[in-house]
C-alpha positions as MATLAB code, in Angstrom:
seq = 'XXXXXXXXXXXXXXXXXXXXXXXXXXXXXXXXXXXXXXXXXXXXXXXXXXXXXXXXXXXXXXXXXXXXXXXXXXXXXXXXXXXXXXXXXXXXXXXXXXXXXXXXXXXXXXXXXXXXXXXXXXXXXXXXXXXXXXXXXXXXXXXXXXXXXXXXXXXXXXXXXXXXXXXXXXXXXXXXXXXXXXXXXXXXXXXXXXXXXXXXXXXXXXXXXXXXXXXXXXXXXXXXXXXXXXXXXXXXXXXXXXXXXXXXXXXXXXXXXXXXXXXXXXXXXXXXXXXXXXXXXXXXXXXXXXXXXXXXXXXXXXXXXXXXXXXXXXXXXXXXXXXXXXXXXXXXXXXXXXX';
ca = [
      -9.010    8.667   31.944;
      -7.004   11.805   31.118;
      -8.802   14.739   30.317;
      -5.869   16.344   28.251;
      -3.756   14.971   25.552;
       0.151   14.934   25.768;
       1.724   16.857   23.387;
       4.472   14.977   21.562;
       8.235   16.255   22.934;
      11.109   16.460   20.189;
      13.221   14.052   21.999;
      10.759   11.000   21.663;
       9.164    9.517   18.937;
       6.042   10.384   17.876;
       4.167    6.719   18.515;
       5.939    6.940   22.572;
       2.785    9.140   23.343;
       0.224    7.266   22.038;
      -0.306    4.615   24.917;
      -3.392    2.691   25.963;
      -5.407    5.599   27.350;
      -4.686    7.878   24.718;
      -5.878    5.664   22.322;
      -9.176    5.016   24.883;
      -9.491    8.833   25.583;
      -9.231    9.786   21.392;
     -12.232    7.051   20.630;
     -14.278    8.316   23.814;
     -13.516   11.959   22.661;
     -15.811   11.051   19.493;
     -18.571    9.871   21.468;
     -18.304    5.991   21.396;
     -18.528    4.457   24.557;
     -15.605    2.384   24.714;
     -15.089   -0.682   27.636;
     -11.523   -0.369   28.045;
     -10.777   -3.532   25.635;
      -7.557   -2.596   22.953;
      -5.645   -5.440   20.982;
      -3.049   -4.167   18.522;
      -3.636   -5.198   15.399;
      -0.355   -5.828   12.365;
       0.908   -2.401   11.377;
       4.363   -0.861   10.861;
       3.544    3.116    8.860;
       0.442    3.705   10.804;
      -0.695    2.338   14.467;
      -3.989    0.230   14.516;
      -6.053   -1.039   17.181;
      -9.363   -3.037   17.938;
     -11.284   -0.946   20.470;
     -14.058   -2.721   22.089;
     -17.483   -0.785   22.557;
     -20.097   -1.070   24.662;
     -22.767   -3.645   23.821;
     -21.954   -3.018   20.499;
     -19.353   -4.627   17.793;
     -15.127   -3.106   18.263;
     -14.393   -0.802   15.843;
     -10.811   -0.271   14.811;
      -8.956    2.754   14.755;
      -6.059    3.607   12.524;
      -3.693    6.869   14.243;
      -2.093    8.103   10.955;
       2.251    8.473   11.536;
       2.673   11.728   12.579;
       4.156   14.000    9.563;
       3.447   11.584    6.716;
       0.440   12.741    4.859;
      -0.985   16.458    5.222;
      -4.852   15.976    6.305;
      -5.795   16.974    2.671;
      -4.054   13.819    1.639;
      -5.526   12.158    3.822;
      -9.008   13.370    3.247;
      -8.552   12.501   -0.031;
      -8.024    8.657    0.889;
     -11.541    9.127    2.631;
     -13.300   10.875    0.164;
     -11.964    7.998   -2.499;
     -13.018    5.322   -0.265;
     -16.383    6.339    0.425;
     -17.169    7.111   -3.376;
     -16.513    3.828   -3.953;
     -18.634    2.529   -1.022;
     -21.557    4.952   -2.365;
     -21.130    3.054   -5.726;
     -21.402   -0.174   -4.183;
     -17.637   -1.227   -4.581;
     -17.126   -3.456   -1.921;
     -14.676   -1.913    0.646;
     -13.770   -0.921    4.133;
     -14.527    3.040    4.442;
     -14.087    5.145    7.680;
     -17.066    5.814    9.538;
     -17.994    9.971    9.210;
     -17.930   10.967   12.897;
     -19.949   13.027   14.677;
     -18.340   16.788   13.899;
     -18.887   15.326   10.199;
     -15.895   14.253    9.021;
     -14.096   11.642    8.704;
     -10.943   12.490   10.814;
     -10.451   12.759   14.060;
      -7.896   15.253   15.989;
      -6.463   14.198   19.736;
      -3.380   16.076   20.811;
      -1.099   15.625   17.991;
      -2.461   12.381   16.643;
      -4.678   12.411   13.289;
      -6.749    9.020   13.129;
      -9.750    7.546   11.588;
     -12.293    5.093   12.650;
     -13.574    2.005   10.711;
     -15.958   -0.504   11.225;
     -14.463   -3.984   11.878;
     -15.057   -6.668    9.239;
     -13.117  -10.527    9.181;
     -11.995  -12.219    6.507;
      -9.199  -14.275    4.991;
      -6.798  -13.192    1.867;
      -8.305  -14.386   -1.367;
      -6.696  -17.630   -3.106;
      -5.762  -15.755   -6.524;
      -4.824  -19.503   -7.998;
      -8.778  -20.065   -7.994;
      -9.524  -18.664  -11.847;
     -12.740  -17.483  -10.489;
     -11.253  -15.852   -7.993;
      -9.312  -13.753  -10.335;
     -12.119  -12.977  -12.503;
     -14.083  -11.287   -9.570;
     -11.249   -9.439   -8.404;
     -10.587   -8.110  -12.083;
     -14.580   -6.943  -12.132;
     -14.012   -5.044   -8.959;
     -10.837   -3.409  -10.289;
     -12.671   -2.388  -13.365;
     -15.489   -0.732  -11.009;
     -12.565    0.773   -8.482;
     -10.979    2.273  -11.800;
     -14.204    3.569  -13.352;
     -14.668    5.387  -10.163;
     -11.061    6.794   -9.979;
     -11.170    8.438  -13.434;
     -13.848   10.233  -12.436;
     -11.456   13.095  -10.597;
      -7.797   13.188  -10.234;
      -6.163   13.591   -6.765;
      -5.005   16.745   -6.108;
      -2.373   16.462   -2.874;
      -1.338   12.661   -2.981;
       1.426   11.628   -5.053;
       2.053    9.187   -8.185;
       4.408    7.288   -9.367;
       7.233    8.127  -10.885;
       9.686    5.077  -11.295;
      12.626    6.792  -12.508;
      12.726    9.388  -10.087;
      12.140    7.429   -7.033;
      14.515    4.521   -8.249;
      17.043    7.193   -8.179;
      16.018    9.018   -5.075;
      15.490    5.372   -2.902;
      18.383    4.610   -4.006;
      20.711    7.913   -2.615;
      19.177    7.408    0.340;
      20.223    3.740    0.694;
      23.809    4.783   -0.065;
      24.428    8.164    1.433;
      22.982    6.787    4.700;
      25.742    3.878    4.839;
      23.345    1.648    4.538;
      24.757   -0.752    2.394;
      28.017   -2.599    3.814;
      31.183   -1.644    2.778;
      31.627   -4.863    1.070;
      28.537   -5.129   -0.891;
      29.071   -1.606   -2.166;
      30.503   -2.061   -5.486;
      28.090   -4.753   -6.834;
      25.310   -2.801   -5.908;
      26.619    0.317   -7.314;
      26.844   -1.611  -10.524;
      23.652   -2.917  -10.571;
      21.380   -0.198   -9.957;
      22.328    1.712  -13.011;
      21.763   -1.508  -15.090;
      18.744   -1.542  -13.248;
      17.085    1.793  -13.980;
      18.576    1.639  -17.706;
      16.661   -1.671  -18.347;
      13.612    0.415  -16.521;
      13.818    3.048  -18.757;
      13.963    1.035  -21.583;
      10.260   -1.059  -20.508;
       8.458    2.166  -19.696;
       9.571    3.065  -23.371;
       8.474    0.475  -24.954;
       4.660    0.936  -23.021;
       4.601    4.423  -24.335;
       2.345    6.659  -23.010;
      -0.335    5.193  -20.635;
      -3.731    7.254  -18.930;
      -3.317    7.031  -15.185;
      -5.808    7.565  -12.362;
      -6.928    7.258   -8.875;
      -5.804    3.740   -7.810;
      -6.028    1.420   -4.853;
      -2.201    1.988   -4.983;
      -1.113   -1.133   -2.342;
      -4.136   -3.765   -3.812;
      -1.964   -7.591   -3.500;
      -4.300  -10.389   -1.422;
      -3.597   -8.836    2.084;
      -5.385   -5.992    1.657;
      -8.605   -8.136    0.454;
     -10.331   -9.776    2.691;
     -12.882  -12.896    1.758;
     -15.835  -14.450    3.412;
     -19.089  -15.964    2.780;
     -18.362  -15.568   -0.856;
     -17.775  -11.629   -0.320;
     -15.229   -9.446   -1.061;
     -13.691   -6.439    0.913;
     -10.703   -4.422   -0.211;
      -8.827   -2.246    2.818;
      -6.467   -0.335    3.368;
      -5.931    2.519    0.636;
      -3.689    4.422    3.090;
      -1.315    4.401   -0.159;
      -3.842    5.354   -2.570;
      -2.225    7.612   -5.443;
      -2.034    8.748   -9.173;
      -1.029    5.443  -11.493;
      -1.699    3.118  -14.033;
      -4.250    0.355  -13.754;
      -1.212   -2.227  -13.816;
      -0.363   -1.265  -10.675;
      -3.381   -2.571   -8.947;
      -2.926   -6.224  -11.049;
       0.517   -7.171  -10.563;
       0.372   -7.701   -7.426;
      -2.258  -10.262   -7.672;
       0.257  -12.548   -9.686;
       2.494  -15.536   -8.862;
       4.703  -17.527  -10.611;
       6.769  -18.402  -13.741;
       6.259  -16.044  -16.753;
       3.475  -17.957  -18.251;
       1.261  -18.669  -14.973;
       1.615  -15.312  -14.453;
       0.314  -14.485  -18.094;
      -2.729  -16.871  -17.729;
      -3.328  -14.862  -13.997;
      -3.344  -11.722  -15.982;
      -5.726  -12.886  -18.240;
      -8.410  -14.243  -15.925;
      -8.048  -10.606  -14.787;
      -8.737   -8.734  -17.797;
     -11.654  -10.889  -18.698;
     -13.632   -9.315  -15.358;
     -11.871   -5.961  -15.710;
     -12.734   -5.697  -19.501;
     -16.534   -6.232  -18.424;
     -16.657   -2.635  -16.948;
     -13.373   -1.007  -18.438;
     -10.984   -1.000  -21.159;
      -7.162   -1.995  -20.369;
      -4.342   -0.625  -22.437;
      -2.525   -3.867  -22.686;
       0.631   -1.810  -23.430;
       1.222   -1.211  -19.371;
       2.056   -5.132  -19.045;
       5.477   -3.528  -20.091;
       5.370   -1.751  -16.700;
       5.250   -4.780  -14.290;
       8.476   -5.238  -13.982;
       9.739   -1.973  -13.683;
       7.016   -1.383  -10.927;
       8.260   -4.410   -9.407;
      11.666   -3.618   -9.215;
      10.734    0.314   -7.980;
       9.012   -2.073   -5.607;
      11.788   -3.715   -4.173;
      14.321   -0.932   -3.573;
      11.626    1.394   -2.069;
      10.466   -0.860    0.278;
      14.535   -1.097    1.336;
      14.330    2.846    1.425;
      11.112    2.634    3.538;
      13.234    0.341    6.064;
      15.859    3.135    6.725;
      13.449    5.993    6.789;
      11.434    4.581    9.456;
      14.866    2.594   11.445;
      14.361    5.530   13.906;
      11.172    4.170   14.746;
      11.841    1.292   17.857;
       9.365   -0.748   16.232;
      11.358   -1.416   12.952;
      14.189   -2.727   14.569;
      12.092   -5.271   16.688;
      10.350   -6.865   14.004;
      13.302   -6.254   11.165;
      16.346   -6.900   12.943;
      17.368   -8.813    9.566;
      17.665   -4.844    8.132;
      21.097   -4.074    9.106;
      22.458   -7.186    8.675;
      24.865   -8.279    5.761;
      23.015  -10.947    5.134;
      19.860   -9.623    3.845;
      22.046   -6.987    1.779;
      23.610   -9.948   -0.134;
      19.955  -11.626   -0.682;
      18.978   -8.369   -1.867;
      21.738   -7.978   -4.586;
      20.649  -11.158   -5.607;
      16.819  -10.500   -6.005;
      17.661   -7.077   -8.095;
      20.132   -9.304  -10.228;
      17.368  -11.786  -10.771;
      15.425   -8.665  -11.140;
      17.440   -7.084  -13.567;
      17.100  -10.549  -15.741;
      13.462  -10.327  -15.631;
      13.569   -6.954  -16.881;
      15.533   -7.832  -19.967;
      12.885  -10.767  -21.237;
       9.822   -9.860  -22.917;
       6.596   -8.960  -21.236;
       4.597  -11.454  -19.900;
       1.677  -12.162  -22.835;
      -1.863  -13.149  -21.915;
      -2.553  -16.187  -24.318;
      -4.711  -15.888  -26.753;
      -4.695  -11.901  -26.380;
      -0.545  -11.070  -27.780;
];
């Protein structure tokens, strides 16, 4: 294996260095005794693998995108998770290596090293399913109002509706076409926005799991894990529930409810922020377009979304924020029995 790490040239992407050995020689550098055995695992932002170890279980490594978080943000997503591991919340934290800390350095590549754990997304139409989940989230949120973040970001819908949305348009992204009814919509959009974050008033926020829908939960033997808070931030508890529901308006409601009951166990819930579902859905939606032309430089976006710059998913898309839009305008979903 090599003995020095490649620097990263400006004429290449960042993820071109990072081949098999790297990956290897970064593991080895922190004292595991790897056996040469790597399967990529499903991940667009960051790059993670299953190493395999010697006579001992694989371990996966995450190697953060180059330029995305500063390593104080992304200390903070360590120092987060293990809190909440150290309170008995469970979750998948990185293992502390052995300088101490919980992020490695090779060459130009930041990464982090967790044990592995299996598992299968949770069935959130199971009611007792739900209620677990919401006593977890009441535990995860205890623990994040502890502290505030201090260098990762929070939400501001508004702001980034607006923003993800100039990008989307002054980078062409949008056919020619299309144009005009999505210039029309997105104001109507972020005007119906306004108007729901209005009518939720003001609302506490707080360290949340940011990303939390069934994905990044993992279930077995009657356990549950939640992974993944690479997009941990500053925002309201709703965030971390919507997610979590499916279907019409009043299935939805009845999901919500099942929630609160575990949540309310171990936290209050300002019931106000169900006004902010769907405007955190619809920031939703248009940022993950935005996060689709930020990253189109990256080879691996265009292999597995070649659907991106066609004018077919820019039509579907329309559609979506005008059934959006529609959503936005009826009331917010009630929990029966509770509004």
């Amino acid at each position: 294996m090599q003995t020095e790490p490649p620097a990263i040239t400006p004429s290449s992407h960042p993820y071109d260095a990072l081949t098999p050995e790297v990956i290897l020689d970064a593991i080895e550098a922190q004292g595991f005794e790897v056996n040469g055995r790597l399967f990529a695992l499903n991940s667009y932002e960051n790059r993670v693998y299953q190493v395999g170890i010697e006579d001992k279980p694989p371990v996966i490594a995450k190697f953060y995108r180059p330029g995305r978080w500063p390593d104080a943000a992304i200390l903070e997503e360590h120092e987060f998770t293990l809190s909440l591991q150290e309170a008995g919340v469970p979750v998948v934290a990185p293992l502390v290596l052995p300088g101490g800390h919980s992020l490695g350095q090779y060459g130009d590549f930041r990464f982090a090293v967790f044990p592995q754990r299996g598992g299968q997304a949770p069935d959130t139409s199971v009611t007792d399913t739900l209620y677990r989940l919401g006593q977890w989230l009441g535990q995860i949120h205890n623990i994040g109002a502890l502290k505030p973040f201090e260098h990762r970001p929070g939400f501001d819908l508004l702001a980034g509706l607006e923003q993800n949305n100039q990008l989307l348009v002054e980078g062409n992204w949008i056919p020619d076409d299309l144009r005009p009814a999505w210039n029309s919509l997105i104001p109507d959009l972020i005007a119906n926005c306004r108007e729901r974050i209005a009518e939720a008033g003001p609302v506490d926020t707080l360290r949340i799991h940011g990303d939390c829908h069934a994905g990044n939960i993992l279930c077995r033997d009657e356990t549950m894990l939640f992974v993944d808070l690479d997009d941990c931030r500053t925002g309201p508890a709703v965030q971390d529930m919507w997610l979590l529901l499916n279907g019409d308006a009043s299935e939805r409601g009845a999901q919500l409810g099942e929630l609160l009951e575990g949540y309310e166990m171990f936290r209050d819930f300002n019931r106000r922020e169900r006004h902010l579902i769907e405007p955190l859905r619809c920031y939703r939606q248009v940022a993950h377009c935005a996060w689709l032309a930020r990253r189109w430089e990256d080879p691996a976006f265009p292999r597995f979304f070649p659907w991106f710059s066609q004018p077919r998913f820019w039509s579907d898309q329309i559609l979506s924020l005008r059934e959006q839009l529609a959503a936005l305008q009826e009331p917010a979903i009630s929990v029966p029995g509770q509004f």
